[in-house]
N, C-alpha and C positions, 0 to 999 in steps of 0.2 A: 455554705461553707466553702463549695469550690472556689466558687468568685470571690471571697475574700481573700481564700489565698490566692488568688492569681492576680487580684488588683495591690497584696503587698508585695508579691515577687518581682510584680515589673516599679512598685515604687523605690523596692530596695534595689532593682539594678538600674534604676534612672540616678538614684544617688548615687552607687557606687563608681557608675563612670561618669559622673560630673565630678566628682571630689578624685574620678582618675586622671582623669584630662587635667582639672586644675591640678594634682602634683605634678603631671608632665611637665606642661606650661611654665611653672613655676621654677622643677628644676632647670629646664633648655634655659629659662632665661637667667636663672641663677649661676648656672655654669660659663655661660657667654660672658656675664658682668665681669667675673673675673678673671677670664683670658683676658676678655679684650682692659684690662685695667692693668693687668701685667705687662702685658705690647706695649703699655703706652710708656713704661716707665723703662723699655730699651737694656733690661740687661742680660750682659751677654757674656757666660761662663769664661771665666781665663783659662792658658795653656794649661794654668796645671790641674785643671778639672777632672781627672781622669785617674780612676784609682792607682793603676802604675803611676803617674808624674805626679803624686800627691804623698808618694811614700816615703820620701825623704822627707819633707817638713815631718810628719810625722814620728818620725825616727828622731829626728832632732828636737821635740817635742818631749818625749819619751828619756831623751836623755838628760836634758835642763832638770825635768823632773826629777829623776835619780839627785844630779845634781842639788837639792834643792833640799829632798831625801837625807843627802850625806852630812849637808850644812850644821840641818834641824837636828841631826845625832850627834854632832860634834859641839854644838850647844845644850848641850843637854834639853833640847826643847821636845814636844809631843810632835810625831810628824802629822803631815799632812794626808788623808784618804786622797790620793789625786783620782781626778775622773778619767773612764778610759778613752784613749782617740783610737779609731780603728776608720780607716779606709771605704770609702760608702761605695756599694755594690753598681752604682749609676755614674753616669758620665755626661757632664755638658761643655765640656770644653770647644769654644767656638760658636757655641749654639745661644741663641735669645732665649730666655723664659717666658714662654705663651699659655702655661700652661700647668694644673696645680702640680703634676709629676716632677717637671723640670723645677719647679721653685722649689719641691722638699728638695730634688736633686741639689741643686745648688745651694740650699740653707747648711746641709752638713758637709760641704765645703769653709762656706763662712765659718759654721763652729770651727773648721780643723785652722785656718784661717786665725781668729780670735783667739787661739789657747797657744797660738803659734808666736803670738804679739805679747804674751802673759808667762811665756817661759810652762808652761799648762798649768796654772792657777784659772781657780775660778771667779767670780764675781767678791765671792764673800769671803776668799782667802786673801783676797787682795788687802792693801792697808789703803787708808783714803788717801792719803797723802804721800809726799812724796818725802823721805827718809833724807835725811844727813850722811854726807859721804861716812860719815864720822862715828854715826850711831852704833847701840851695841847689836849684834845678830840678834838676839832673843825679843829684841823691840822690835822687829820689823817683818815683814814679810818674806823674807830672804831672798827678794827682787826687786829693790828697791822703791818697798813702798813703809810707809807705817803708820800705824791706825796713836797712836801715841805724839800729840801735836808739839812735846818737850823735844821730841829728837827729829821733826820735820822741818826741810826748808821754809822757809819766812822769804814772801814777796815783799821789796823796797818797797814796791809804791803802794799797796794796802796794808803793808805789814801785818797780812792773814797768811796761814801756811797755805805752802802751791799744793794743788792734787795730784793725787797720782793720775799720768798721763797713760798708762798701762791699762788702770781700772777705767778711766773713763772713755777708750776706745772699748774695750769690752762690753760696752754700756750700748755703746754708738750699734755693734756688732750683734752684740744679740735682739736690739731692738727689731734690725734689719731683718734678721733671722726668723725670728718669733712673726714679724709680717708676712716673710714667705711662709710658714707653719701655717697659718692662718689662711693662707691661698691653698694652699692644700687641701685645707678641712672645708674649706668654704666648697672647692669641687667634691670631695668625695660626699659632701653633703646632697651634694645638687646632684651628684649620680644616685645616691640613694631615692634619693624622691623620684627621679625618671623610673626607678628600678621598683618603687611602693608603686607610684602611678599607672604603669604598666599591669600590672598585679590587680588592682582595683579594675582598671580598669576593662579584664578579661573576666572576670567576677562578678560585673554587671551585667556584663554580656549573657553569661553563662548564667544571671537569674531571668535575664528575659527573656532567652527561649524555653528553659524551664516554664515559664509564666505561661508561655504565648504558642506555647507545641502541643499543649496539652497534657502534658506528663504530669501537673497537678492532678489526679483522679480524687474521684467523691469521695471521702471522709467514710469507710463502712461502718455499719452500728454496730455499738458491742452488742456481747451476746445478752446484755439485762436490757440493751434497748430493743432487740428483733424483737418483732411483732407479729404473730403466728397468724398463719393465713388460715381464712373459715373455714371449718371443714364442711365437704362437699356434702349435700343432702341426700338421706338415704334415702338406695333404690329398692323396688321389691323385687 
């Protein structure tokens, strides 16, 4: 019974740091893919990266909004829930993104960016198209867009309505966005695994000196398996 457990203890700590090493492995190399894939694409946070130089758009965001607020009640229309913009607690102004931190950095830039080009509409408050100087408020988006193709400009030379140019920068914007999101999670993945790997692989360790120190001891018998020793032969 001893040597069985001791030839599982060192099988299961040969596993567990082989499957440690390979998460290490796996996350360093996953983590590097996407720095170095970020470096490659060169971008580099603008001046107003920096939660103080970003709080005017923001303000002015905040206001359209209201603005937009006011329209939709003087139309007798349902207003909009607008989403909130607030100020990101990080700063890359100046700086390359190398790296998954700076890329969330800079992604909620881009949002404050995107909502800043939309007067703070979202994707789906937008209208596809682009409105009629002329159209009534309660058809349109109240930023010149509308989903109602009767009151949208008309291209000459396809005679299809034009799109809204608003909605489909916010397209362009968030795509961009959601790639950096996606650089993020791709690192914090890859630090997970260096951080399981690590774990496993101090767990192996700790079954094979377990295994191999000897601190597996013999199995004792229960008390229905003892076997009572002879008794001695009497003397005179």
């Amino acid at each position: 019974m001893r040597k069985a457990l001791q030839i599982g203890g060192i099988a299961a700590g040969v596993v567990l740091i082989v499957f440690g090493v390979a998460a290490v492995v796996l996350g360093v190399k996953g983590g590097n893919t996407v720095n170095d894939n970020l470096s490659q694409e060169f971008i580099v946070g603008s001046p107003d990266m920096t939660p103080s130089a970003i709080q005017p758009e923001i303000d002015a965001i905040k206001a359209e909004q209201q603005k937009i607020a006011a329209a939709q009640k003087e139309a007798n229309v349902s207003p909009y829930t607008f989403t909130d913009v607030e100020a990101p607690d990080c700063s890359v102004a100046g700086e390359q993104v190398t790296d998954g931190n700076s890329a969330l950095c800079f992604g909620k830039y881009m949002r404050i960016h995107a909502l800043g080009s939309s007067s703070g509409l979202t994707y789906a408050q937008m209208g596809r198209y682009a409105a009629k100087a002329d159209a009534p408020p309660q058809f349109t988006d109240f930023n010149g867009g509308t989903n109602d193709t009767k009151y949208a400009e008309v291209d000459t030379k396809t005679n299809q309505p034009v799109s809204n140019g608003a909605r489909n920068l916010w397209v362009t914007e968030t795509s961009l966005t959601t790639a950096l999101y996606l650089a993020y999670t791709g690192s914090a993945i890859s630090l997970f695994g260096i951080v399981v790997g690590i774990a496993l692989l101090l767990s192996g360790i700790g079954f094979l000196i377990l295994a191999l120190s000897g601190a597996i001891q013999k199995v004792p018998l229960t008390k229905s398996e003892t076997v009572e020793a002879p008794a001695a032969p009497a003397t005179d």
